[in-house]
C-alpha positions as a printed NumPy array, in Angstrom:
array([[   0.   ,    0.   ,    0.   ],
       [   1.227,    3.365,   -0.741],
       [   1.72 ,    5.553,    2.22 ],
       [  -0.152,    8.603,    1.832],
       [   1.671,   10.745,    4.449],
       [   4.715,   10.274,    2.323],
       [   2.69 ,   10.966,   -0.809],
       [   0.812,   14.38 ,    1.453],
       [   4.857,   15.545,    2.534],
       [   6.216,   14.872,   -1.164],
       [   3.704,   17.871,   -2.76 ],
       [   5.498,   20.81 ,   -3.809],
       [   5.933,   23.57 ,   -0.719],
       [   4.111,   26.07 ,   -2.98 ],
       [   0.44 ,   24.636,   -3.122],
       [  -1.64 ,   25.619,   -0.941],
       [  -2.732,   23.765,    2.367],
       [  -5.924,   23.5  ,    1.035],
       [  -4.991,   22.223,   -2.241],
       [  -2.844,   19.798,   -0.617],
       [  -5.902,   18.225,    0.923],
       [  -7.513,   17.803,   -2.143],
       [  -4.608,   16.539,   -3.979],
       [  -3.767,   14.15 ,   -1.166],
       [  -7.701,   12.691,   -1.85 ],
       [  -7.014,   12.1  ,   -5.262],
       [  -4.092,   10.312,   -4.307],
       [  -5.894,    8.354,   -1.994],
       [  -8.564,    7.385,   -4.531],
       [  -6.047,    6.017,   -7.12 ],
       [  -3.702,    4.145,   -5.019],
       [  -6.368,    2.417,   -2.338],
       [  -8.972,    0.467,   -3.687],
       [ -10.916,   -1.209,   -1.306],
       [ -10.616,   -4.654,   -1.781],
       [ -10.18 ,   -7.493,   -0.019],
       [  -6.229,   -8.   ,    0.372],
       [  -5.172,  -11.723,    1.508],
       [  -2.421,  -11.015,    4.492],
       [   0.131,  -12.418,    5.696],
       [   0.582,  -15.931,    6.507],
       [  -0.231,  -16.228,   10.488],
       [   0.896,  -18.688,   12.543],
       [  -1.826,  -20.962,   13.608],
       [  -4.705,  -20.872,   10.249],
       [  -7.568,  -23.493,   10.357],
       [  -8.552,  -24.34 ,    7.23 ],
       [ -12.524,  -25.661,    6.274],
       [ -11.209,  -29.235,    5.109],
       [  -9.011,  -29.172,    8.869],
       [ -11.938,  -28.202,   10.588],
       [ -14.589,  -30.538,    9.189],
       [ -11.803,  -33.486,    9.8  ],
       [ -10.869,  -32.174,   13.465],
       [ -14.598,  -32.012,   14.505],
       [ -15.538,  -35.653,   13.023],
       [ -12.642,  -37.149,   14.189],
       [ -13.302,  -35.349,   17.861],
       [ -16.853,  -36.297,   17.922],
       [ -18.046,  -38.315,   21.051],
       [ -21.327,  -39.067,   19.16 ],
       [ -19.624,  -41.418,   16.958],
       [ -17.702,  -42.916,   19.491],
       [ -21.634,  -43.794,   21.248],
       [ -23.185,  -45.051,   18.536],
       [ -20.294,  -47.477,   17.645],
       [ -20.878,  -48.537,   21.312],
       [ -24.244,  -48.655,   20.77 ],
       [ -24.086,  -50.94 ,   17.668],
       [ -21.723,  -53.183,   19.91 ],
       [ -24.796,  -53.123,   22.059],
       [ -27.048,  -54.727,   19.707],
       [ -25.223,  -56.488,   17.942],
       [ -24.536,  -58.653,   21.295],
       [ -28.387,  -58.187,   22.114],
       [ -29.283,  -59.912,   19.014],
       [ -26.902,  -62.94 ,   19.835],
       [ -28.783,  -63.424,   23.055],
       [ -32.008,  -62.871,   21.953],
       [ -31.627,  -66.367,   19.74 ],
       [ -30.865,  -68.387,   22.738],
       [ -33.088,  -70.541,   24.289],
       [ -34.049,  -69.95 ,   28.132],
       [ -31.804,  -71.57 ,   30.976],
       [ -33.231,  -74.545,   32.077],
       [ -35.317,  -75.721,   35.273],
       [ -33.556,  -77.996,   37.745],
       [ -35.653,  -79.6  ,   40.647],
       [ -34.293,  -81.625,   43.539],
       [ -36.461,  -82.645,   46.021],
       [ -37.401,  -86.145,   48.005],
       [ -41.098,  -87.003,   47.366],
       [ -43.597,  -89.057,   49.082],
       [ -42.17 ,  -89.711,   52.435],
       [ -43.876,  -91.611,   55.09 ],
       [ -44.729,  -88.794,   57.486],
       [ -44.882,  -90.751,   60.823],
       [ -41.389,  -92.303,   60.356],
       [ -39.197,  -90.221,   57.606],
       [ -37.926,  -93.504,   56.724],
       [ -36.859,  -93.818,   52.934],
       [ -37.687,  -97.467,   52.66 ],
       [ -40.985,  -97.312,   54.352],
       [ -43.266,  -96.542,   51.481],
       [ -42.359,  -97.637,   48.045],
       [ -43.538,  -94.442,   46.422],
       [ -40.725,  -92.647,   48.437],
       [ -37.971,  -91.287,   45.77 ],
       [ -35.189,  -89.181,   45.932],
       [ -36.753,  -86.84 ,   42.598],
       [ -34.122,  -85.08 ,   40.012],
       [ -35.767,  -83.024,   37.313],
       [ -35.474,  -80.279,   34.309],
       [ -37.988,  -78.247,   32.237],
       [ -36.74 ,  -76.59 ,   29.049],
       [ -39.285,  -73.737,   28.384],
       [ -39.481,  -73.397,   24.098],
       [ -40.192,  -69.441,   22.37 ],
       [ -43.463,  -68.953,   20.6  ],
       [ -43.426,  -69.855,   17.148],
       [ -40.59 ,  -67.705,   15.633],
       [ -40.013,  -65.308,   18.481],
       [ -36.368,  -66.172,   18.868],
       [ -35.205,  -65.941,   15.338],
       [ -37.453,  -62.858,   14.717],
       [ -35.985,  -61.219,   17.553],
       [ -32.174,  -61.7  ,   16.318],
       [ -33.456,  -59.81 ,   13.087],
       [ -34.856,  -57.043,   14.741],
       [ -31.811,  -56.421,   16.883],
       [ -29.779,  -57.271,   14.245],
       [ -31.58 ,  -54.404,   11.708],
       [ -31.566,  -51.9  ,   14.887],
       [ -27.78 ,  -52.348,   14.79 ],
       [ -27.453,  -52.13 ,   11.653],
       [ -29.18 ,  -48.773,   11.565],
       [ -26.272,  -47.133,   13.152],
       [ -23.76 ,  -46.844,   10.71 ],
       [ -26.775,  -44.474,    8.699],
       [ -26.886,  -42.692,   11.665],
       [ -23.106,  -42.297,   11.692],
       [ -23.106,  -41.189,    7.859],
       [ -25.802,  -38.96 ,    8.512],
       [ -24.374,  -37.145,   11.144],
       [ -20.818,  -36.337,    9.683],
       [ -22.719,  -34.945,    6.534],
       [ -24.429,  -33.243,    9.074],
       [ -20.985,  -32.277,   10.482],
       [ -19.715,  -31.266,    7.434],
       [ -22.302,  -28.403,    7.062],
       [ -22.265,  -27.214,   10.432],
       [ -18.807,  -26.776,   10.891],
       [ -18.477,  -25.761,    7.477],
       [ -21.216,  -22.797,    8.252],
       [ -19.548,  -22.007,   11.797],
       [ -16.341,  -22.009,    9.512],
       [ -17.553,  -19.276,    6.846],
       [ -19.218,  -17.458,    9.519],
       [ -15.856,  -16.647,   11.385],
       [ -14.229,  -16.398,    8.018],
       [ -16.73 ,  -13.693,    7.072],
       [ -16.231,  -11.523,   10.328],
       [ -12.249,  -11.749,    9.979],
       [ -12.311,  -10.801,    6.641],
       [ -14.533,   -7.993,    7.487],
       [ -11.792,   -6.858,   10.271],
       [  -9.273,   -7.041,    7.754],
       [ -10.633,   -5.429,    5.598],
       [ -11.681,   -2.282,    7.549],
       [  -8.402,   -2.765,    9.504],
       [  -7.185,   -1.94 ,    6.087],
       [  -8.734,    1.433,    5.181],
       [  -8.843,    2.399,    8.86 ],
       [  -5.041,    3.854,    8.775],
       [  -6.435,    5.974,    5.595],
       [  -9.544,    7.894,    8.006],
       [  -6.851,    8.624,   10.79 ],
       [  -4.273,   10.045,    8.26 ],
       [  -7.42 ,   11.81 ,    6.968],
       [  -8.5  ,   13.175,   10.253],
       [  -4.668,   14.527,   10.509],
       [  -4.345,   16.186,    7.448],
       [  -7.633,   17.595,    7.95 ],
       [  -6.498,   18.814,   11.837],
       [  -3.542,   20.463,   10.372],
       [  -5.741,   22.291,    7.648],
       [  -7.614,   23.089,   10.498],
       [  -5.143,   24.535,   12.359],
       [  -3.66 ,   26.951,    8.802],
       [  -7.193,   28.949,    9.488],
       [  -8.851,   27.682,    6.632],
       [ -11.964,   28.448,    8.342],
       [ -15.218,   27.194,    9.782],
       [ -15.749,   24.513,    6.984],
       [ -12.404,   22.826,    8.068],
       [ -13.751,   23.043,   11.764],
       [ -16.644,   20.561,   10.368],
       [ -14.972,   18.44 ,    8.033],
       [ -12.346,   17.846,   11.538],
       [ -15.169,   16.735,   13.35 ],
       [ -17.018,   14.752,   10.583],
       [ -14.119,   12.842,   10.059],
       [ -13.358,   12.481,   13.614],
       [ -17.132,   10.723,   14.131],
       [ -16.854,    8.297,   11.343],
       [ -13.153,    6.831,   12.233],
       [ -14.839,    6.326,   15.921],
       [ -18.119,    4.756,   14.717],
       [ -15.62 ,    2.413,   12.562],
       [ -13.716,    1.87 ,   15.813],
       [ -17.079,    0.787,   17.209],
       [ -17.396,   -1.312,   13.977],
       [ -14.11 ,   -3.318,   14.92 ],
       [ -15.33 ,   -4.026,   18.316],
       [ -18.286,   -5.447,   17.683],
       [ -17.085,   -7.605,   14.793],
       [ -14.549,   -8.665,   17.332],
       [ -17.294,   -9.386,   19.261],
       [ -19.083,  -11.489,   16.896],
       [ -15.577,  -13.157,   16.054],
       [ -15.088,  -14.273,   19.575],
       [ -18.23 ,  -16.015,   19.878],
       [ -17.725,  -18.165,   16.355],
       [ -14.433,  -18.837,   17.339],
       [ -15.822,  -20.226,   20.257],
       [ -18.332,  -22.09 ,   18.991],
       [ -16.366,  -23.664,   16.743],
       [ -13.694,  -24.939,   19.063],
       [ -16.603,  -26.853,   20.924],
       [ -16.995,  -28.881,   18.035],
       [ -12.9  ,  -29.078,   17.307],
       [ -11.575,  -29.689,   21.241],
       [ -10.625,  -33.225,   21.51 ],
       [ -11.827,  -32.854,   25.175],
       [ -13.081,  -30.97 ,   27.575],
       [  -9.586,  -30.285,   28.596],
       [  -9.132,  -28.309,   25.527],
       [  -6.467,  -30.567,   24.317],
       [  -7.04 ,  -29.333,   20.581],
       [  -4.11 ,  -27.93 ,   18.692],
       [  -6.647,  -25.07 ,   17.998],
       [  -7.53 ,  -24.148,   22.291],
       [  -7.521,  -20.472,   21.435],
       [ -11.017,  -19.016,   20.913],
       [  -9.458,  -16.355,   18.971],
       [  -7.535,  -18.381,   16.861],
       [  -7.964,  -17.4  ,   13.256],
       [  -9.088,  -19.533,    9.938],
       [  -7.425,  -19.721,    6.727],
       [  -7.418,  -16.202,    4.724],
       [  -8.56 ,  -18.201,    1.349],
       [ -12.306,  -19.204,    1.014],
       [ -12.248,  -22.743,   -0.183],
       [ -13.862,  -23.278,   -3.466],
       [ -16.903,  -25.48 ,   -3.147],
       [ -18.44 ,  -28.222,   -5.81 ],
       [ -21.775,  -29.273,   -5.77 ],
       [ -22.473,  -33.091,   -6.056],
       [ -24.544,  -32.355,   -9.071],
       [ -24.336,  -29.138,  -10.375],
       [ -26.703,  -30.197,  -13.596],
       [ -29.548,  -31.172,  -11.026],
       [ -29.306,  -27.799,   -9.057],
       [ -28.901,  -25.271,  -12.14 ],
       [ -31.425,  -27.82 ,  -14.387],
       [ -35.367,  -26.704,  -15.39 ],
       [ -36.232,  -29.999,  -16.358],
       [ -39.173,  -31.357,  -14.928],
       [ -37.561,  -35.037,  -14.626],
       [ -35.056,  -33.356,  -12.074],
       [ -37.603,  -34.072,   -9.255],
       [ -37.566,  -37.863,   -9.89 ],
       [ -33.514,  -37.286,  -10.125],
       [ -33.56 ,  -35.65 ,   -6.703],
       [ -36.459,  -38.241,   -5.354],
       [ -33.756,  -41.178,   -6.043],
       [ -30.785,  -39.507,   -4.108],
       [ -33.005,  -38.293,   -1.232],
       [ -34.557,  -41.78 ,   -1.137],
       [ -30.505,  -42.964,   -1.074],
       [ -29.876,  -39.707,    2.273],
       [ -28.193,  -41.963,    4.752],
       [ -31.243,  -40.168,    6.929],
       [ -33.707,  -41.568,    4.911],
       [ -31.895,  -45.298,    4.886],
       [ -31.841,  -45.059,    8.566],
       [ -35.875,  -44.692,    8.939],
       [ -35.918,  -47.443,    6.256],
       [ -34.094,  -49.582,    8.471],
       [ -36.587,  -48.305,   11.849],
       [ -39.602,  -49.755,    9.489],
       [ -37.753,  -52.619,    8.625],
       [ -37.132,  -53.453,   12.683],
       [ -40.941,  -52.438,   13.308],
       [ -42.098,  -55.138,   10.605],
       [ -40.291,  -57.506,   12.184],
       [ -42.262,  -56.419,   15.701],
       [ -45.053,  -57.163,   13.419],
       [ -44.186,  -60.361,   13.538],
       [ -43.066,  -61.052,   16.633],
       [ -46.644,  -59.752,   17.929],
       [ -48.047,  -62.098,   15.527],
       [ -46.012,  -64.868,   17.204],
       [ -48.431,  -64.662,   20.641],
       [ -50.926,  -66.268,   18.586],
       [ -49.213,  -69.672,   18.912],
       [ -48.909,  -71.914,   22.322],
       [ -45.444,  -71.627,   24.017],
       [ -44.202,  -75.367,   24.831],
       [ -42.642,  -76.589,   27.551],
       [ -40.316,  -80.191,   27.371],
       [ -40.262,  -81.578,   31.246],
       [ -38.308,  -84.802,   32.612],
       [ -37.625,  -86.543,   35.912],
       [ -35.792,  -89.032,   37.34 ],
       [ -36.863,  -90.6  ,   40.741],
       [ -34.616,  -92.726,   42.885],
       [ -36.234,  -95.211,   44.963],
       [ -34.952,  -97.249,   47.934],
       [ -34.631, -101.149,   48.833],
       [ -37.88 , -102.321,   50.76 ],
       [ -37.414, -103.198,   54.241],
       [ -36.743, -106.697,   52.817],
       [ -34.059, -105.874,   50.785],
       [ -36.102, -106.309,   48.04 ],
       [ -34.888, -104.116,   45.427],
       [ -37.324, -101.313,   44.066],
       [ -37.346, -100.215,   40.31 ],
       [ -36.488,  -96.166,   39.698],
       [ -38.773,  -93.874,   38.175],
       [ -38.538,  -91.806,   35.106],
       [ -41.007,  -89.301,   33.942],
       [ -41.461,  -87.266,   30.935],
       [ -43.909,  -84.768,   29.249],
       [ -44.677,  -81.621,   27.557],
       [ -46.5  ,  -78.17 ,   28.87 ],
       [ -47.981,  -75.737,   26.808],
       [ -50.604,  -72.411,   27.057],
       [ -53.341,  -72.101,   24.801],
       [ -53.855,  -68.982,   23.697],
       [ -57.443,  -68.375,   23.971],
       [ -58.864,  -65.267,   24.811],
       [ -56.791,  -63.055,   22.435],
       [ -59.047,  -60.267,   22.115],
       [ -57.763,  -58.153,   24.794],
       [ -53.905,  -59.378,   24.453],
       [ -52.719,  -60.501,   21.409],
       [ -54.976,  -58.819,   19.282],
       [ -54.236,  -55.271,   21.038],
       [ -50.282,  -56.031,   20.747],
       [ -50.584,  -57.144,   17.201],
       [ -52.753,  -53.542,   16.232],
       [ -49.823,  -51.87 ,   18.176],
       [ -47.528,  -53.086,   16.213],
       [ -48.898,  -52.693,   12.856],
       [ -49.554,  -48.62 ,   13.94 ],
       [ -45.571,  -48.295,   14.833],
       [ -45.486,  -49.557,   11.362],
       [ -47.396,  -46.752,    9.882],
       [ -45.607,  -44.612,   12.331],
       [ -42.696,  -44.693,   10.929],
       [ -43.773,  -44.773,    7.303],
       [ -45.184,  -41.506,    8.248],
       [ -41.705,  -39.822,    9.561],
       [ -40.574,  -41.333,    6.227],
       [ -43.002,  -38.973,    3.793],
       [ -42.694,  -36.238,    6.121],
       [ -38.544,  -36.466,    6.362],
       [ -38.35 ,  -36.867,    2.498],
       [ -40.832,  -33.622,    2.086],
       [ -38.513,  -31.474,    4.75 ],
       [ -35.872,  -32.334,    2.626],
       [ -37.486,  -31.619,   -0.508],
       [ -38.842,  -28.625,    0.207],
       [ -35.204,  -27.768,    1.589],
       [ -33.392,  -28.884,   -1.624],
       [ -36.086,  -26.351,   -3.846],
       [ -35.205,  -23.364,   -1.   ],
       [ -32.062,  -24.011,   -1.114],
       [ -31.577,  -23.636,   -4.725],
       [ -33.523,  -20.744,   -5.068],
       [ -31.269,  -19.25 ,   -2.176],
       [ -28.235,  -20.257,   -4.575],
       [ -29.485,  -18.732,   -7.698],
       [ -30.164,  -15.176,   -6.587],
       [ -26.587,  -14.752,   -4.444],
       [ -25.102,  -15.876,   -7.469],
       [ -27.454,  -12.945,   -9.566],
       [ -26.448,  -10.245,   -6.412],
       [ -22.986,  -11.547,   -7.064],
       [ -22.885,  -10.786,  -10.637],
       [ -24.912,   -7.508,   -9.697],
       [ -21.994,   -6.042,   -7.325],
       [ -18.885,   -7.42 ,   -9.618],
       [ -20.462,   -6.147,  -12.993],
       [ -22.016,   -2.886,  -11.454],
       [ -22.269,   -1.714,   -7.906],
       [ -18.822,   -1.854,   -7.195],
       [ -17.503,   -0.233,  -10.608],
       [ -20.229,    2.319,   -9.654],
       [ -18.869,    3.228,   -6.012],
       [ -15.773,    3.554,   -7.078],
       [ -16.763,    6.124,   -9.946],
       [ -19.16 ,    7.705,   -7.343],
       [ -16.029,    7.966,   -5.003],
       [ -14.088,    9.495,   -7.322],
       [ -16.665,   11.62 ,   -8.784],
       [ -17.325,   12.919,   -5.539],
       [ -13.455,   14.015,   -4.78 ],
       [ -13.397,   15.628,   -7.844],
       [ -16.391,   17.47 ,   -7.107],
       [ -14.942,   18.395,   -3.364],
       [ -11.166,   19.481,   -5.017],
       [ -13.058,   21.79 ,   -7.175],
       [ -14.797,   23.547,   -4.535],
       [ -18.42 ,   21.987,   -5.577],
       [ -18.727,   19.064,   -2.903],
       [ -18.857,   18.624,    0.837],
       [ -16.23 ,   17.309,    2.545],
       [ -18.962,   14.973,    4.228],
       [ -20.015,   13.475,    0.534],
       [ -16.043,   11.96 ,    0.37 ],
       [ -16.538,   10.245,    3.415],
       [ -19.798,    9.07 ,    2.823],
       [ -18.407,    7.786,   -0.536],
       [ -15.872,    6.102,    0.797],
       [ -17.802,    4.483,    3.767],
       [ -19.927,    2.85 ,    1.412],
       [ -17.545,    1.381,   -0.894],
       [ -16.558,   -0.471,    2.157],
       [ -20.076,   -1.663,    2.716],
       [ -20.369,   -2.368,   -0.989],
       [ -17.154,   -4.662,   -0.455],
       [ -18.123,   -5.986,    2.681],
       [ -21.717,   -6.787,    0.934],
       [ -19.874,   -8.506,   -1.651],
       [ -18.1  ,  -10.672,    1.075],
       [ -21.251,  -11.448,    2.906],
       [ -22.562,  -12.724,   -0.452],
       [ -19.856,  -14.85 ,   -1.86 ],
       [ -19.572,  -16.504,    1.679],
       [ -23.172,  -17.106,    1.7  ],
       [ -22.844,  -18.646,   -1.494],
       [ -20.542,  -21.2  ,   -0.286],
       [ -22.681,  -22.015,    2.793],
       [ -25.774,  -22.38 ,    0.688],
       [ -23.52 ,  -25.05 ,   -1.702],
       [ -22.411,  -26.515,    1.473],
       [ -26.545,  -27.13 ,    2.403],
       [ -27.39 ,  -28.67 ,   -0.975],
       [ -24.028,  -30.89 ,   -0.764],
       [ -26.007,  -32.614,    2.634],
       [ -29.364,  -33.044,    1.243],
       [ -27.909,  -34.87 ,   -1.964],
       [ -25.405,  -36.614,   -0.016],
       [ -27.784,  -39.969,   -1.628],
       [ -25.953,  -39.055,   -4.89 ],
       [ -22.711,  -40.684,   -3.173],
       [ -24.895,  -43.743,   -2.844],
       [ -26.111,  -44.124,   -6.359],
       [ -22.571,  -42.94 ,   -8.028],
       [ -21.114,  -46.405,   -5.493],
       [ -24.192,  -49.246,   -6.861],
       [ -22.921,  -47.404,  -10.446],
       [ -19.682,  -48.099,  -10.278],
       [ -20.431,  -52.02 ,   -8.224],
       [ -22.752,  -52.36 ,  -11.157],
       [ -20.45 ,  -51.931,  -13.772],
       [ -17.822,  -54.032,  -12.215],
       [ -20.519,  -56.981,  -12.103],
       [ -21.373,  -56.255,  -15.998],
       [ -17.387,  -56.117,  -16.719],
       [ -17.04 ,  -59.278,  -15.071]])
C-alpha cells in the first residue's frame, strides 16, 4: 500500500494547504482500492477441510453409537438363545410318621429339568430385529458427519466472514486517521469554519468504525468459540486449535456441488432425479431400516398367537424295601404348553400396536423426504439469486462506487462538494465490499446445504460403479 503521508509531505511547498488536501484525496482514490487483500501468513490458520476433519474425528457421538451398535449387535446374539433350564431336587412321598426312605415304596429321591421353548418364531425374529436396529447405526453415523460437514463448514464461513470484514476495515482504517490529521492540520492553517466541520465529521466516522471493529470482534469471539466446541478433543481443551481467537485460513475454499446439472437444471424429470438420491440420504436409509425393525415387531406380535411349549423330565430314585427287596427307579417325561385363547384383549391389542408403529414410521418417512425436498427447492432458489447479487456487485455496484467515489473528490477538489459526501463515498464502498463478502460466503454455505441433502448421490454414483464391475465381469 502506498503511504499517503509520504505521498501528502512529497507535494510541492508552494500549493496551498488547502490544495494539498484535495490533492492528497485524489491520491488516496487512485492508489487504495478497497478490496479485499489476503495477508500475511499467520501462525496458527484453520482451514474448512481441517476443521470438518478435526470435529468428526473429535466427535463423542460417533464414538456412542459405535458402542451402541456393539450393544445390539450382542443383544441380538442373546435374543436367539433358548431360556436356561429348570432344575428340581427334592425327596417325594415320604412316610410322614417315620421319615424312613424305605418305608413306602412311592418314596424317591426326585431329580428333574424343564426346558421352556419361544413362541413360534419369536427367537429368530428377535435376532433380526436387533440385528436391523444395529445395523441402523452406521446411517446414523453417515448422517451425522454430513451433518458435520455443514455445520462446521457454516460455523467455519461465519468466522471467516467476520475476519475478513476486520481485515478489511483494519485496512482502510489507517487511511480515516491520516485523513483526520491532514484535515487537523488544515484546520489549524485557518482555513476556516468549513475545516472546523470536516475535523469533526471525520473524527465521528473513524470512531463509529472503531465501534465497527469491536463489535465484529465481538461477533468473532463467539464463532471462534463455537467452533472450538466442536474441534476440542476434550473438555480439557487438548485441541491444537484451544484459542477461541484463533484465526481460519485467509482463502475461502472453493466449493463443488455433487450435481451441479440437477441444481442449475429446469427440467421437470429433475424431481424424480432428486427423489432417487433423497430416497438414497443416509437419513432416509436409517428410517428405512426403523420400518424394517418395526415389521419384524409385526411379527413377533403375531407370534403370541401360537402356544409356548414346555419339554419336562424326571428321574426318581427309589430305595430297597425293608426286605431288601430291590425297588425299580422312576422316570417321567412330558410336555406343557398355554393355549392362547382369549386373544381379544392381548394378542390382538399387541398385534394392532404393532402394525400402527409400522405406519408410524412410514409416516416420519413422507414427512422427512418432504422437509428435505422442500429444503433442496429453498435451497436452490437461495443459490441462484446470491449468485445474480454476485454478478450484480462485480459487474455494477462496485464499478459504480468507485466512480461515485471518485466523482465525488473531484467534485470536493473543485470547490463543488462537501467534505462529508467523500466520506460518505468512501464508507460505502466499504459496505459495498463488505456486501460482496457477505454474499460470496453465503454462497458457499448455501452449496455446502445442498451438498447434505444430496449426499444420496454418493450412494447411487457407489451401486454405479459395483454395477459396472458386475457387468465387466
Amino acid at each position: 500500500m502506498v503511504n499517503a503521508r509520504l505521498l501528502y509531505w512529497s507535494l510541492p511547498k508552494r500549493v496551498g494547504m488547502k490544495n494539498k488536501i484535495k490533492s492528497w484525496l485524489l491520491t488516496i482514490a487512485m492508489c487504495t482500492p478497497f478490496s479485499v487483500v489476503i495477508g500475511e501468513e499467520l501462525v496458527t490458520e484453520l482451514s474448512l477441510y481441517d476443521a470438518i476433519k478435526l470435529a468428526q474425528a473429535n466427535d463423542p457421538w460417533l464414538t456412542g453409537s459405535e458402542y451402541k451398535q456393539n450393544k445390539l449387535d450382542a443383544m441380538s446374539v442373546a435374543a436367539g438363545q433358548l431360556p436356561d433350564p429348570v432344575v428340581s431336587l427334592g425327596v417325594a412321598n415320604i412316610a410322614s410318621d417315620t421319615f424312613s426312605f424305605n418305608q413306602e415304596p412311592m418314596t424317591q429321591l426326585k431329580v428333574g429339568v424343564t426346558q421352556m421353548m419361544s413362541r413360534g418364531k419369536t427367537r429368530s425374529l428377535k435376532t433380526a430385529q436387533m440385528s436391523l436396529l444395529a445395523n441402523e447405526q452406521p446411517f446414523l453415523r453417515s448422517t451425522r458427519l454430513s451433518m458435520m460437514a455443514s455445520e462446521v463448514g457454516q460455523l467455519w464461513l461465519d468466522t471467516y466472514k467476520v475476519q475478513e470484514s476486520i481485515r478489511l476495515i483494519e485496512q482502510e482504517r489507517p487511511l480515516f486517521e491520516q485523513l483526520v490529521d491532514l484535515v487537523e492540520v488544515g484546520y489549524g492553517s485557518g482555513l476556516g469554519q468549513r475545516r472546523q466541520h470536516d475535523l469533526i465529521r471525520a473524527q465521528l466516522e473513524l470512531t463509529r468504525l472503531t465501534d465497527r471493529l469491536t463489535q465484529l470482534n465481538q461477533v468473532r469471539a463467539l464463532k471462534s468459540a463455537q467452533l472450538n466446541e466442536f474441534i476440542s478433543a476434550d473438555y480439557d481443551m487438548l485441541s491444537p486449535v484451544h484459542n477461541p481467537s484463533f484465526d481460519v485460513s485467509t482463502q475461502l475454499p472453493v466449493i463443488s456441488l455433487l450435481d451441479e446439472s440437477l441444481v442449475f437444471s429446469q427440467q421437470e424429470d429433475s424431481s424424480k432425479t432428486l427423489m432417487s438420491y433423497l430416497l438414497l440420504h443416509p437419513a432416509i436409509q436409517a428410517v428405512d431400516v426403523q420400518i424394517a425393525a418395526e415389521e419384524k415387531g409385526v411379527e413377533l406380535a403375531q407370534q403370541q398367537y401360537k402356544p409356548k411349549w414346555g419339554i419336562n423330565a424326571s428321574y426318581g430314585y427309589r430305595g430297597d424295601a425293608e426286605n431288601h427287596m430291590s425297588r425299580a427307579d422312576l422316570f417321567s417325561v412330558g410336555v406343557t404348553f398355554d393355549l392362547p385363547l382369549f386373544t381379544k384383549n392381548r394378542q390382538d391389542q399387541t398385534v394392532k400396536a404393532a402394525v400402527s408403529s409400522v405406519a408410524e414410521k412410514e409416516t416420519q418417512k413422507t414427512q422427512l423426504l418432504r422437509q428435505m425436498m422442500s429444503a433442496f427447492i429453498a435451497e436452490k432458489s437461495q443459490l441462484l439469486k446470491l449468485m445474480e447479487r454476485k454478478k450484480l456487485y462485480v459487474e455494477s455496484i462496485l464499478p459504480q462506487m468507485s466512480q461515485q467515489t471518485e466523482a465525488v473528490i473531484n467534485a470536493y477538489t473543485n470547490d463543488q462538494g462537501d467534505f462529508a459526501e467523500v466520506v460518505r463515498a468512501k464508507i460505502a464502498e466499504l459496505n459495498a465490499q463488505i456486501d460482496t463478502l457477505d454474499i460470496t460466503v453465503n454462497m458457499v454455505k448455501t452449496k455446502l446445504k445442498l451438498n447434505y441433502l444430496l449426499e444420496g448421490r454418493k450412494q447411487t454414483v457407489s451401486k454405479a460403479a459395483i454395477n459396472l464391475e458386475l457387468n465387466h465381469e
